[in-house]
C-alpha angles and dihedrals in degrees: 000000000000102000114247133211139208151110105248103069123217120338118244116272095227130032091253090081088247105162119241107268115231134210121199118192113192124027102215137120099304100043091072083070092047086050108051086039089069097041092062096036104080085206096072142048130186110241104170142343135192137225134164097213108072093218091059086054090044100091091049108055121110084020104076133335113306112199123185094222145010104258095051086045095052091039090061082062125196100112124131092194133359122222108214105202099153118128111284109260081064103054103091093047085053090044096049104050091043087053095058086037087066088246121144111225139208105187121182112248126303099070080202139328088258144048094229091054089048089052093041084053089041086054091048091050096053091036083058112032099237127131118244110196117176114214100249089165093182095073088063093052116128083226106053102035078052081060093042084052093057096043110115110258124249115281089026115139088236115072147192116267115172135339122199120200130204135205114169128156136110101267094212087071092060106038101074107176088350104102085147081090091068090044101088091196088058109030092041090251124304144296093346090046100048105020091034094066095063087030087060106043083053088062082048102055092038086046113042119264093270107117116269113212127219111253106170129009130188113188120188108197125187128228091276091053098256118142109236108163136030142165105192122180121214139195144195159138086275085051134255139322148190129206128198121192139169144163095187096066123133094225135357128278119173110169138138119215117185126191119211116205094254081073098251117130131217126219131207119174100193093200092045112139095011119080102169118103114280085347097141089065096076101074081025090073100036087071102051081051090056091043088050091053097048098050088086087086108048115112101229103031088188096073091075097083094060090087095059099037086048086058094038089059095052097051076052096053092047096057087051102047076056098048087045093058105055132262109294137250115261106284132177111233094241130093094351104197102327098316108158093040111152109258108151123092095247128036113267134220099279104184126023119169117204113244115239115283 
């Protein structure tokens, strides 16, 4: 979807001005930003939410319905969307069941592990009429909507001719509780799997929506197997394009450069002008809250899902562009092949530690 932007929140689902009623399932890391999301925006309430672990549901007792699993909490009925929040390897079981159940559902990237189950839950959206968005936040960043903005318009004489897009960070610092992420059968694998998913729906909004192939991958695991570092190229008929990704990285840079064919380039710091950890999220995820509850009108609610299936093939592609070329020589994940080499106009922000949770 193309992000969206205002003050106002979501509007009310019925004429009688009821908040849409909101459904969370999974109380981990991520879900404090959900939370708080639909207590500033007038448009939402959160009516229920789901955990397995009984001292994740504890705060929220006596506050609003506390399930111990997804399916008890969609058979009790009443919600308007359901947030799917649960480690990777279970999103496409959550999604499914909400989709029969008539739910609309917002799921953190990835959409699945796997293309078939993408396109399983893809066929599901469109069987049973009900929007699928995954929750690339990114795409609702000040930052990068300000570079959107001074992107040459279609038909301009000046074009886009590369964009390069880069998540670094160690991934240890933002996980909290969450240790699912270092588990590949859980997480999907490592910093392609999880960060791939936002880096490459960047490349996609910058791009056009037509499908960019994976022309070149460099993947850097660890001894356990976990991808921690990649540098994956990308081309096509939008340009061309460059991620950078690592989990191994003393510090946090987000950022997006594009490059137009007159040779100017283009700069956007995610984390400019908020230096607290993950402070950027907050208006992050209020746009994503805002996207969910517009889905309703579109005409074909189906379509929402492309996004995420577009990012989940090209995690795909990349895998396999690594399996294709052989297993690798013995490397340290650290500065694969110049990986972190300036390119942007300005000096980014090199180094940013976490404060303290």
């Amino acid at each position: 979807m193309t992000p969206t932007t205002g003050d106002d929140g979501a509007a009310p689902r019925t004429g009688g001005g009821r908040p849409l009623r909101l459904g969370i399932a999974g109380l981990g890391v991520i879900s404090r930003f959900y939370l708080a999301a639909a207590e500033r925006l007038p448009g939402w309430e959160v009516a229920a939410v789901c955990d397995l672990r009984e001292e994740a549901l504890a705060p929220y007792r006596g506050r609003i319905a506390c399930h111990p699993g997804h399916r008890d909490l969609l058979a009790a009925g009443g919600l308007d969307a359901l947030v799917v929040a649960v480690p990777n390897h279970a999103h496409a079981e959550v999604c499914a069941d909400a989709l029969r159940a008539g739910v609309p559902v917002c799921v953190e990237k990835p959409l699945a592990l796997e293309p078939a189950d993408g396109r399983r839950l893809a066929a599901l959206s469109r069987e049973h009429g009900v929007p699928l968005l995954t929750a690339f936040h990114r795409r609702y960043n000040d930052r990068v909507l300000d570079l959107l903005d001074r992107l040459p318009p279609p038909g301009a004489p000046v074009r886009v001719e590369s964009v390069r897009v880069r998540y670094l960070e160690r991934i240890e610092e933002h996980i909290g509780a969450d240790t699912w992420y270092l588990d590949p059968a859980r997480c999907g694998g490592g910093c392609v799997a999880d960060n791939g998913p936002n880096a490459f729906d960047l490349v996609r909004l910058v791009l056009g929506e037509a499908p960019s192939e994976v022309v070149a991958a460099d993947v850097v695991r660890d001894a356990a197997g976990t991808d921690r570092q990649a540098v994956v190229e990308l081309a096509g008929p939008g340009g061309r394009a460059r991620v950078e990704l690592d989990w191994s990285y003393p510090g946090e840079v987000k950022d997006v450069l594009v490059r137009l064919d007159d040779g100017t380039e283009l700069y956007a710091d995610m984390l400019d002008g908020r230096p607290g950890f993950k402070e950027s999220l907050w208006h992050e995820y209020e746009g994503v809250l805002r996207d969910l509850a517009r889905l309703r009108d579109l005409p074909d609610p189906s379509r929402a899902v492309e996004g995420g299936l577009a990012a989940l093939e090209l995690v795909a592609a990349v895998y396999a562009a690594e399996a294709a070329a052989g297993p690798p020589g013995p490397r340290t994940p650290h500065e694969p092949h110049g990986m972190h080499e300036p390119h942007e106009p300005r000096e980014p922000r090199a180094v940013r530690r976490p404060e303290s949770r």
